[in-house]
C-alpha positions in Angstrom: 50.9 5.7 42.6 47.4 4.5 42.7 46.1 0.7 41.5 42.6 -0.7 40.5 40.2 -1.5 43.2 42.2 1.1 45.3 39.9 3.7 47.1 40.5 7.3 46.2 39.0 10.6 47.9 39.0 13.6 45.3 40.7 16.4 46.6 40.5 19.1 43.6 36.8 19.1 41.6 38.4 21.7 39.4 38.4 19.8 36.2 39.7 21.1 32.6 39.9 20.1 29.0 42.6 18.5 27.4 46.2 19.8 27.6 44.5 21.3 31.3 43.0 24.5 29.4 39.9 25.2 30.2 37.6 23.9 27.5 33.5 25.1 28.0 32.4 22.1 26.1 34.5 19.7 28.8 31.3 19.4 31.3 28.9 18.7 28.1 31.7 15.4 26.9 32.2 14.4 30.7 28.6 15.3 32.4 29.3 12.9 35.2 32.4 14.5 37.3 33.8 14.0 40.6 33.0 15.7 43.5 35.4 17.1 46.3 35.1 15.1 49.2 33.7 12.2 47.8 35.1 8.2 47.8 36.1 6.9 44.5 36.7 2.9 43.3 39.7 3.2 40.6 38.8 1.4 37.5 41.2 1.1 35.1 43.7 3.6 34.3 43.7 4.9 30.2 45.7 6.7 27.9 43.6 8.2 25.0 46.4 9.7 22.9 48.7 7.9 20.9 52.5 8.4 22.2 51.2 10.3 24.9 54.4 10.9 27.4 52.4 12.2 30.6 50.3 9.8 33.4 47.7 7.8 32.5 44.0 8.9 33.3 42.0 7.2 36.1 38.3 5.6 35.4 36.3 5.3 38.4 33.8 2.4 39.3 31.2 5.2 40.6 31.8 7.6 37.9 30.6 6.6 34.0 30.7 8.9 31.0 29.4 8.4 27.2 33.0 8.1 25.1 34.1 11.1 23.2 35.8 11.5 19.9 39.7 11.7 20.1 42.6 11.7 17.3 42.9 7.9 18.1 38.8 6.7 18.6 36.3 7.4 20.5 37.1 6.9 24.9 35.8 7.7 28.0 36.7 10.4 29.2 39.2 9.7 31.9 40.8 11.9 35.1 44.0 13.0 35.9 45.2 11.2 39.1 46.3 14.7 40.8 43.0 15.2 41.7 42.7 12.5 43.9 44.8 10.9 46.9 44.8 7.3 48.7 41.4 7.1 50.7 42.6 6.0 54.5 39.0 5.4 56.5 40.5 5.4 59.9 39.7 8.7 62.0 42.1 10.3 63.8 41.3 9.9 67.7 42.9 12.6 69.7 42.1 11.3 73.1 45.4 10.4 73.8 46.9 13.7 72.9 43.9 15.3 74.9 44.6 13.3 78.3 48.5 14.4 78.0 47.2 17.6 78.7 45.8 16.5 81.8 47.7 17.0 85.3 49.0 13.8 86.6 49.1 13.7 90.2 52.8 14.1 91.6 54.2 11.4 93.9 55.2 12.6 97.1 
């Protein structure tokens, strides 16, 4: 899905605890979080638990947190990749679409 160095634009700023519940204390263990909108450098991609069967968690270049205690050691808290999608820089340029809607003089 994504790989490291790829650019990423976060698309949900929503962020949970573990096992996606919301956990007060997340925002005090992970004080730095993404922000909608913004452009992201993937890292490395993580997987804090021990046998854990879901998708890795995403580090980002921008983006550094102080690790937290989990069952295995102590990691940096990482994000689930959902939240993000492939960063494409181009801008749409609709002038083409917009002179198609221009009369074209008929030939006679």
């Amino acid at each position: 899905m994504f790989h490291i160095g790829q650019r990423v634009v976060c698309v949900d700023d929503k962020f949970v605890g573990e096992n996606r519940v919301f956990d007060p204390t997340f925002t005090v263990r992970c004080p730095n979080l993404p922000v909608k909108g913004d452009v992201y450098t993937v890292r490395a991609f993580v997987v804090p638990y021990a046998g854990y069967p879901g998708t890795p968690g995403m580090l980002l270049e921008e983006i550094i947190n102080p690790p937290c205690p989990y069952y295995e050691g102590r990691f940096e808290p990482s994000f689930f990749p959902s939240h993000f999608r492939p960063f494409n820089k181009r801008k749409a340029d609709i002038s083409v679409f917009t002179a198609m809607l221009n009369k074209t003089p008929e030939k006679v």
